[in-house]
Backbone as CSV, one residue per row, in Angstrom:
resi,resn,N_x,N_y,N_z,CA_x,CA_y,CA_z,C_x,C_y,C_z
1,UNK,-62.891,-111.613,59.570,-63.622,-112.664,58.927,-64.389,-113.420,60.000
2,UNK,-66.104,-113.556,59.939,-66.230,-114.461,60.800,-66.585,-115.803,60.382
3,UNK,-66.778,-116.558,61.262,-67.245,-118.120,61.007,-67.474,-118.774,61.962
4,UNK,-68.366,-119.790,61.731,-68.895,-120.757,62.219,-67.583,-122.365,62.827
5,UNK,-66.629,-121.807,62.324,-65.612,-123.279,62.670,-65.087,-122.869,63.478
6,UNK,-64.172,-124.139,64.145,-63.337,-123.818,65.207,-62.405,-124.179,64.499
7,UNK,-60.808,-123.576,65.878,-59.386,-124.203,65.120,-59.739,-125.616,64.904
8,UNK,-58.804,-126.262,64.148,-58.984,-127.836,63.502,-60.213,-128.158,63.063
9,UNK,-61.122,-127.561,62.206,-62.262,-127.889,61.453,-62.329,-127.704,60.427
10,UNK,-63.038,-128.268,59.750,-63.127,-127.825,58.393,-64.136,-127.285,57.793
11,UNK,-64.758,-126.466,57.118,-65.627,-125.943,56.643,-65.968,-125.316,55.004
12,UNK,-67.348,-125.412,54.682,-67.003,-124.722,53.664,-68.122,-123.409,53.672
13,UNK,-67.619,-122.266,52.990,-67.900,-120.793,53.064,-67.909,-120.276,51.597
14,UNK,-68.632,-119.186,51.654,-68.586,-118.380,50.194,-67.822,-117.445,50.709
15,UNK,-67.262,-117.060,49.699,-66.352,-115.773,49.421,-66.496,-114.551,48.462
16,UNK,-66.669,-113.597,49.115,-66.589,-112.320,48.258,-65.034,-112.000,47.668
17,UNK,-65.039,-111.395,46.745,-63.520,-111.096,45.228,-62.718,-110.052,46.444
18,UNK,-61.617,-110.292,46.962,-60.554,-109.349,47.560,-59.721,-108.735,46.951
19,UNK,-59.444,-107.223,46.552,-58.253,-107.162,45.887,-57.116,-107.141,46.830
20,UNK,-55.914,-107.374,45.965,-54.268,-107.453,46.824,-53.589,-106.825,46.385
21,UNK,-52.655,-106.031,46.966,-51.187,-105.493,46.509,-50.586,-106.764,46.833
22,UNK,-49.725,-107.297,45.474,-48.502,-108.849,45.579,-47.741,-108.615,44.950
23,UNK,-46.893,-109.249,45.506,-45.679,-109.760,44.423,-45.251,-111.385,44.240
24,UNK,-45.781,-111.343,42.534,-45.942,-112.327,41.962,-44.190,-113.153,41.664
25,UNK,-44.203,-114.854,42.236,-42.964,-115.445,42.535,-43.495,-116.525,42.154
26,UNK,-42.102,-117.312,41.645,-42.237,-118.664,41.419,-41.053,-119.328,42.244
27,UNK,-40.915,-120.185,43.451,-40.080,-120.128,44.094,-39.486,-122.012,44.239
28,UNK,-38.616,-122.171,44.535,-38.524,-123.520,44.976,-38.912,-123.574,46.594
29,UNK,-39.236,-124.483,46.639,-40.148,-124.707,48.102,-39.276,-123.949,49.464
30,UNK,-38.126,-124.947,49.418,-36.972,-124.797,50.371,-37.360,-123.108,50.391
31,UNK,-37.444,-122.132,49.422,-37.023,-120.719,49.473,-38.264,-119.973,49.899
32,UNK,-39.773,-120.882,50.268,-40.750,-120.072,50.240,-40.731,-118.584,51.639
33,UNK,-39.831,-119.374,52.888,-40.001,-118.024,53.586,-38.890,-117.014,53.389
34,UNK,-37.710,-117.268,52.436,-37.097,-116.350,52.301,-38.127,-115.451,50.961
35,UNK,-38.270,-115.629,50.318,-39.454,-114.963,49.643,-40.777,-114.297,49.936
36,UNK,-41.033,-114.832,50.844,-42.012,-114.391,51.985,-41.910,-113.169,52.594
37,UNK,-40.194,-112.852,53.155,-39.805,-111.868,53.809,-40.024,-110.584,52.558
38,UNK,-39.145,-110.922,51.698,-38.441,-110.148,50.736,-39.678,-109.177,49.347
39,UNK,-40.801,-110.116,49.515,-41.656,-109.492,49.064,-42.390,-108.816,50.007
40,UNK,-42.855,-108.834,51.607,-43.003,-108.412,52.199,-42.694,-106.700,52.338
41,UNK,-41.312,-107.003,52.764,-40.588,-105.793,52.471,-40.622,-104.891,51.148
42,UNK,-41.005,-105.271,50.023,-41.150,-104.722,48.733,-43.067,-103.688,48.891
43,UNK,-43.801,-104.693,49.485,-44.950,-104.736,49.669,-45.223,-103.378,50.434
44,UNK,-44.503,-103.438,51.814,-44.375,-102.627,52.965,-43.868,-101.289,52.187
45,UNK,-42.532,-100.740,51.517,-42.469,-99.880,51.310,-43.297,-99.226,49.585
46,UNK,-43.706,-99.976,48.629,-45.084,-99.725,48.222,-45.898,-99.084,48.703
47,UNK,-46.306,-99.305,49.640,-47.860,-99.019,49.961,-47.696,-97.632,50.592
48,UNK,-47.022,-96.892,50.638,-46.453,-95.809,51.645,-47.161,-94.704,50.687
49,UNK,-46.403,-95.399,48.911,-46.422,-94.583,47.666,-47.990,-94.448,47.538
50,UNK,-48.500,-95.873,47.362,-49.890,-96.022,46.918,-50.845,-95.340,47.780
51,UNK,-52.240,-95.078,46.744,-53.517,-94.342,47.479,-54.239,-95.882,47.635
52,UNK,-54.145,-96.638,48.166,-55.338,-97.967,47.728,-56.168,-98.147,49.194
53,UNK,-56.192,-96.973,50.090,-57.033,-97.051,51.587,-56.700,-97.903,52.331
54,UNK,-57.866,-98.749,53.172,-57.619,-98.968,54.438,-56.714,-99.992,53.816
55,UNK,-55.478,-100.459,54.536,-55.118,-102.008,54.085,-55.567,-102.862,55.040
56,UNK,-55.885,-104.227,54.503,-56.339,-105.286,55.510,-55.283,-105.700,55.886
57,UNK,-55.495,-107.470,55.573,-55.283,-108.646,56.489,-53.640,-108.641,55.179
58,UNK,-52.606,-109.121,55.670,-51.772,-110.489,55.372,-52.060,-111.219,54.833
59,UNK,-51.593,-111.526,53.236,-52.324,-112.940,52.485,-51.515,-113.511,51.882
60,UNK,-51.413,-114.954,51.226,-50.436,-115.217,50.363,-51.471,-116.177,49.611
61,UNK,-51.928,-115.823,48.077,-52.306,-117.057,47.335,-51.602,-117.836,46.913
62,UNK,-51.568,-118.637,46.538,-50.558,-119.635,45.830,-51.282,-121.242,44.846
63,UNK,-50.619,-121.663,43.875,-50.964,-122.591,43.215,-50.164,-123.685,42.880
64,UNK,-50.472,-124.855,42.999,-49.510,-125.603,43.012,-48.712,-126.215,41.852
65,UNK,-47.530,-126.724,41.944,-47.052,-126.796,41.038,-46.257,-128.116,41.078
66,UNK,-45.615,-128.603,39.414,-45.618,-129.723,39.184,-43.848,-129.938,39.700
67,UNK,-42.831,-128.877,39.098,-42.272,-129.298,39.638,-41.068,-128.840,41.225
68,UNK,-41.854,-129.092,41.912,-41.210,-128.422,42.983,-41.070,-126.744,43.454
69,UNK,-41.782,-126.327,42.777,-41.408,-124.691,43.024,-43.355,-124.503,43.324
70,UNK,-43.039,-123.227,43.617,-44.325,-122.946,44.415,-44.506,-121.792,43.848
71,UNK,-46.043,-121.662,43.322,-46.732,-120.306,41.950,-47.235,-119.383,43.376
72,UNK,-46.780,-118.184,43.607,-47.451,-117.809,44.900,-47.199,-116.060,44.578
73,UNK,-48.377,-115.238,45.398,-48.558,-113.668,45.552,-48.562,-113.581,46.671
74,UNK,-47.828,-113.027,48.108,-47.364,-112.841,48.975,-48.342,-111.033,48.706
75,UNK,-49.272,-110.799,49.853,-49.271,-109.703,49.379,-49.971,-109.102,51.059
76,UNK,-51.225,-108.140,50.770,-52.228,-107.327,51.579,-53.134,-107.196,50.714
77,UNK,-54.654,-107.117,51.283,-55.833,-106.878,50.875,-55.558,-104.913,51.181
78,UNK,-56.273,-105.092,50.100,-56.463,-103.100,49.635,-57.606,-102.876,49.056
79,UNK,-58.275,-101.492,48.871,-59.565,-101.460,48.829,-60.140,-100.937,47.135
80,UNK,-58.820,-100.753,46.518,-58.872,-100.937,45.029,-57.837,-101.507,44.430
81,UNK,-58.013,-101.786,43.192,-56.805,-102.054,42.499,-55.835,-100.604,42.239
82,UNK,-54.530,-100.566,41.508,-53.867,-99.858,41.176,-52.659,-99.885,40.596
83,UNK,-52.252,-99.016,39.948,-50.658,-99.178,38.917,-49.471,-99.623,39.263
84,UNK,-49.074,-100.545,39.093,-47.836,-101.448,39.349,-46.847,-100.521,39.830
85,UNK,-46.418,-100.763,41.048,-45.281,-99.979,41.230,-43.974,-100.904,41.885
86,UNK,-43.169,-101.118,41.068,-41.926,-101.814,40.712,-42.410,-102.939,41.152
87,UNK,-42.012,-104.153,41.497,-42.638,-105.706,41.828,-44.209,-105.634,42.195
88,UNK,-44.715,-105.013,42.787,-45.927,-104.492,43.500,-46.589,-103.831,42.303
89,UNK,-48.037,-105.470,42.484,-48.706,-105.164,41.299,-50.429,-105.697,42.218
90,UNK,-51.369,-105.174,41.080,-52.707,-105.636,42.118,-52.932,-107.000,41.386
91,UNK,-53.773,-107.557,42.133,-54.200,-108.845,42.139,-55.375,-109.450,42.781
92,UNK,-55.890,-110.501,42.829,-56.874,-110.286,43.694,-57.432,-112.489,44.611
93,UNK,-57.804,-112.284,45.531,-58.653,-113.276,46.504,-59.449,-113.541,45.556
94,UNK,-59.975,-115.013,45.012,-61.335,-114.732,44.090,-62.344,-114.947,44.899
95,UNK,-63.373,-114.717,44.093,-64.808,-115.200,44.578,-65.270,-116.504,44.845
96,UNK,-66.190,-116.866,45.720,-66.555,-118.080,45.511,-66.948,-119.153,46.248
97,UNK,-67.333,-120.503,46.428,-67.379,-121.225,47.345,-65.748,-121.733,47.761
98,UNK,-65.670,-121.996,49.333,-64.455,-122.375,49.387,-64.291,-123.297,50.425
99,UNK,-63.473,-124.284,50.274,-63.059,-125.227,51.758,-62.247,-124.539,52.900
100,UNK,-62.277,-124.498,53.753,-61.710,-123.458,54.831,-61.328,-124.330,56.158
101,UNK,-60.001,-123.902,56.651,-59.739,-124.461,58.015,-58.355,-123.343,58.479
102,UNK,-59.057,-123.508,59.988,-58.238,-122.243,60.455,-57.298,-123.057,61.742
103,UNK,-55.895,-122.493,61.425,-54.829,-123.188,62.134,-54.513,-122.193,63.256
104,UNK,-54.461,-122.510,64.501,-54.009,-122.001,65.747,-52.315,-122.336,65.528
105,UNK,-51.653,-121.434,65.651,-50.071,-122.050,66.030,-49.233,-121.038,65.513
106,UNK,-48.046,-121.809,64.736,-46.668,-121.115,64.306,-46.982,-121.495,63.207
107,UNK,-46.471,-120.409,62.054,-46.185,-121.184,60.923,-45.977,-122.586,60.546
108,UNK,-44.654,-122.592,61.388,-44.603,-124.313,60.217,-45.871,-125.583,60.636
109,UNK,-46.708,-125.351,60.751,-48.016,-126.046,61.040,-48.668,-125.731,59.747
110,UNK,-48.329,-125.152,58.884,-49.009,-125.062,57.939,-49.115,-126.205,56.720
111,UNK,-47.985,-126.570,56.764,-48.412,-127.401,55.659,-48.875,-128.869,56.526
112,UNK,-49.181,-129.106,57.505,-50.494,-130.031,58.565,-51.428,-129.206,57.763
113,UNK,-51.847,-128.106,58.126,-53.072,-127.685,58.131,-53.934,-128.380,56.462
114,UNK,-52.622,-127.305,55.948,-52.724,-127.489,54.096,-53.446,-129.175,54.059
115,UNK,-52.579,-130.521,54.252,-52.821,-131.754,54.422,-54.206,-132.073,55.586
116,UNK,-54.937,-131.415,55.911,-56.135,-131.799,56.878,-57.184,-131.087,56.044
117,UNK,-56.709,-130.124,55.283,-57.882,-129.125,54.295,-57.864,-130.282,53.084
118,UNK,-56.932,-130.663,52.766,-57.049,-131.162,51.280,-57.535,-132.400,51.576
119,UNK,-57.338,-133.414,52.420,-57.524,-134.841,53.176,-58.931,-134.865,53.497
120,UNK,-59.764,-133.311,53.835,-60.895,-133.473,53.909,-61.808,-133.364,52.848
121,UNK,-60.984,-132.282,51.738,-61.842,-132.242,50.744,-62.182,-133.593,50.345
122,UNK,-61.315,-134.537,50.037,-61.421,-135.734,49.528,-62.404,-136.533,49.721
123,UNK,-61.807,-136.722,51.484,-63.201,-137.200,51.820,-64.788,-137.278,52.246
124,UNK,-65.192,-135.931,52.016,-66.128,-134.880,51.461,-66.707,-135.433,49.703
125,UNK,-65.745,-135.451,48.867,-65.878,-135.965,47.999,-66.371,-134.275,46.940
126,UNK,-65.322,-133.486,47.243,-64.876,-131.869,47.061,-63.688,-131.935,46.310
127,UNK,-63.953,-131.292,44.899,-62.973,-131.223,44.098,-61.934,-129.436,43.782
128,UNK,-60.865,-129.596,44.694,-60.226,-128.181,45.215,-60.078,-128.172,43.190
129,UNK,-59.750,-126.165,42.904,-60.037,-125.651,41.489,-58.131,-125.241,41.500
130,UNK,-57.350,-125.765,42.401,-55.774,-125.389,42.488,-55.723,-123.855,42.253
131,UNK,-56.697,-123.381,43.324,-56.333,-121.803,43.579,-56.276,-121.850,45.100
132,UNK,-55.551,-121.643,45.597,-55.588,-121.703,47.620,-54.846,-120.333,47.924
133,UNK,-55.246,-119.965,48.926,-54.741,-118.799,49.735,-54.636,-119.069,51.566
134,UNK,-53.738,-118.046,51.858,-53.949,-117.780,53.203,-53.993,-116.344,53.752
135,UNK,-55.060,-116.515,54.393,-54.872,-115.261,54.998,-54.562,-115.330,57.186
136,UNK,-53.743,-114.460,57.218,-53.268,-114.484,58.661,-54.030,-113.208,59.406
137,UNK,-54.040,-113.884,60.671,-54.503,-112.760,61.456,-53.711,-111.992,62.084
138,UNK,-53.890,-111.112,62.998,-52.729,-110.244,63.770,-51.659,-111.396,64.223
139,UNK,-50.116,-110.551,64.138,-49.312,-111.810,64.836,-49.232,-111.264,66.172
140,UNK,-49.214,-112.376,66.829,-49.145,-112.263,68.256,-47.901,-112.599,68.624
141,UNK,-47.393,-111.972,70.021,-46.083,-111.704,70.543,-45.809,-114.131,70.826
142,UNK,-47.051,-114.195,71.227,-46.782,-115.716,71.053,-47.488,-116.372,70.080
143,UNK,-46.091,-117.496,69.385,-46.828,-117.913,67.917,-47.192,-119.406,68.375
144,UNK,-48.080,-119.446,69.400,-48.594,-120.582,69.510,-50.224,-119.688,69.668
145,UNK,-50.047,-118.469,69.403,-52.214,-117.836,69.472,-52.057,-117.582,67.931
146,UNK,-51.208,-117.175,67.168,-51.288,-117.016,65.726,-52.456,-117.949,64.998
147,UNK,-52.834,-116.925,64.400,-54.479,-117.825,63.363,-53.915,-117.144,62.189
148,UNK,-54.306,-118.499,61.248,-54.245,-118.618,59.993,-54.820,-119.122,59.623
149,UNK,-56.250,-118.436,58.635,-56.907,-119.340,57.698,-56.247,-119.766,56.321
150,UNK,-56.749,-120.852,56.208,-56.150,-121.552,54.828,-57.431,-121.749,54.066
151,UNK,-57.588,-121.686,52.513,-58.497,-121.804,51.914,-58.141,-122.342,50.465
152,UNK,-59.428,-122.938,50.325,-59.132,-123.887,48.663,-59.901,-123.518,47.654
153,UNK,-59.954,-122.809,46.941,-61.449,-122.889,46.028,-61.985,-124.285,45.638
154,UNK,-63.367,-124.019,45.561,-63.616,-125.459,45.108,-64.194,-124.981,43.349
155,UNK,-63.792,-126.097,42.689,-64.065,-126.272,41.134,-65.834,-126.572,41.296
């Protein structure tokens, strides 16, 4: 993906429609990285079965929710859709304009990041459509070079 921002900026970008191999969860917060793993692993041996080509990037969409649990697809970008195979179903990145900020670090910086994307929409005066994703880049042996874009659709 390229772009014009640096880490800690914010930006906004159009987006072309991604499809995903995910597995679709509704989780309580506390449980999001044990869920994380576990669909992972569901994901990983999937795709072995599936014809869906090159696989990309690492993604997780997610939507927020009212009470405490987290609406989220933990998945990979793939280059078609295809037939559900046991949890592992397609899905897809949508299209569109989007608010964007890309986090240098470790995971748990993410929900900073999440709070500097949404803090800006605001004051932008940018109304997020409660569809957000992330997509990660290669992990690196140190998780202080790890990049993670975070993204919001905008309504």
């Amino acid at each position: 993906m390229t772009s014009m921002s640096k880490p800690g900026e914010c930006s906004i970008v159009t987006v072309e429609r991604q499809i995903t191999a995910v597995v679709k969860a509704v989780v309580p917060m506390a449980e999001i990285p044990d869920a994380q793993r576990s669909s992972r692993r569901k994901i990983d041996a999937a795709l072995k079965s599936l014809d869906v080509g090159p696989v990309g990037a690492s993604c997780t969409l997610w939507r927020p929710s009212a009470d405490g649990r987290l609406d989220m697809e933990p998945g990979v970008v793939v280059s078609h859709a295809f037939e559900p195979v046991g949890d592992v179903v397609a899905s897809a990145l949508p299209a569109g304009r989007v608010a964007r900020f890309l986090l240098v670090g470790p995971f748990d910086g993410l929900p900073g990041a999440w709070q500097t994307l949404f803090a800006w929409c605001a004051k932008e005066g940018l109304k997020p459509a409660g569809i957000n994703w992330e997509i990660y880049g290669d992990m690196s042996d140190d998780p202080t070079r790890q990049e993670t874009w975070v993204h919001a659709l905008l309504a």
